[in-house]
N, C-alpha and C positions, 0 to 999 in steps of 0.2 A: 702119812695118813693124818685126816684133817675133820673134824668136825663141830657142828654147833647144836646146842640146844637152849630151851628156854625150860626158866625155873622161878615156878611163884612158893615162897613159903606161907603158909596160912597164920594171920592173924593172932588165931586162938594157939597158935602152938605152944608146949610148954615151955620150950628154953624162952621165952619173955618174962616168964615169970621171977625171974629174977637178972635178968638183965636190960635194961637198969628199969626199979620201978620208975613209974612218970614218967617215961620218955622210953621205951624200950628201942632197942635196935639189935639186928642179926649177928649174932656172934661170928667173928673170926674162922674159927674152928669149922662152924655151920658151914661157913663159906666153902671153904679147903675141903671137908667130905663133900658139898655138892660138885665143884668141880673133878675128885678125884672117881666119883659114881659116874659122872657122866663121862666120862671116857673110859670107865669099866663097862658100861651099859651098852658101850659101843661095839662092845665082842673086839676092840682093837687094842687091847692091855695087855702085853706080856704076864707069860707067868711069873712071878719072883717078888719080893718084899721088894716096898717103897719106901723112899727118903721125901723128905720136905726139901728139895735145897736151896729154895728161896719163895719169900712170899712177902707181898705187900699190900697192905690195907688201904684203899688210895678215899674212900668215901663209906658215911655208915649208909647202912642197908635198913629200911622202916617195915614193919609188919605189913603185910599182903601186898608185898612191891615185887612185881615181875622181872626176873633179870636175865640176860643172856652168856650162856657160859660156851667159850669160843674156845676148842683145841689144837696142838698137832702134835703128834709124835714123830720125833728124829731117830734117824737109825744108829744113835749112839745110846739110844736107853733113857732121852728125855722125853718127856708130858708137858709142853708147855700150856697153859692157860691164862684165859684173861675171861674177867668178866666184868658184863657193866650191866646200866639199869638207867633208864630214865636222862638217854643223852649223855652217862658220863661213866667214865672206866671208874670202875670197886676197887674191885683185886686184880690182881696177877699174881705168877709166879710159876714155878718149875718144881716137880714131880722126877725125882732120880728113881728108876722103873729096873730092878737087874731080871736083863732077859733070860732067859733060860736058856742052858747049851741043845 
C-alpha cells in the first residue's frame, strides 16, 4: 500500500517561536509526526505501537512552505516515507509499525 499527500504548515505556528528566532525553520520532530499522520490518515496503519528506525533530515523546511509526503507500507511491518518541498527531498526514513496478530 502506497500513498501521497501534500502538507503546508502555517507561518504563524507556535513551534517558530522558538526555533530558531531570526531565521526559524520546521523542526525535525514536526516533520516525523507529519509524515507518521499521514499514513495514519490513510485508514492503511496497522494496529500496534511504532518505532522510529531511521530518519534523515536531508534540507531545512521555512515557514508556509508546501511539502509532499510520499509513502508505502511493506508487508514486513515497515512505513517507509520521503518527503520533499520545493524541487528537493527533506526527509526520509522508516516507521517500524508491529502489526497486530
Amino acid at each position: 500500500m502506497q500513498g501521497k499527500t501534500s502538507w503546508t504548515i502555517a507561518a504563524d505556528h507556535p513551534v517558530f517561536a522558538g526555533h530558531f528566532p531570526g531565521r526559524p525553520i520546521v523542526p525535525g520532530v514536526l516533520l516525523l509526526d507529519a509524515a507518521l499522520h499521514a499514513i495514519w490518515q490513510s485508514g492503511h496503519l496497522p494496529g500496534g505501537p511504532c518505532r522510529i528506525t531511521s530518519a534523515k533530515f536531508l534540507s531545512p523546511v521555512l515557514p508556509g512552505e508546501t511539502l509532499v509526503i510520499a509513502w508505502q507500507l511493506t508487508d514486513t511491518g515497515l512505513a517507509r516515507f520521503e518527503i520533499s518541498g520545493d524541487a528537493r527531498q527533506v526527509a526520509s526514513g522508516v516507521f517500524g509499525i508491529e502489526v497486530a496478530p
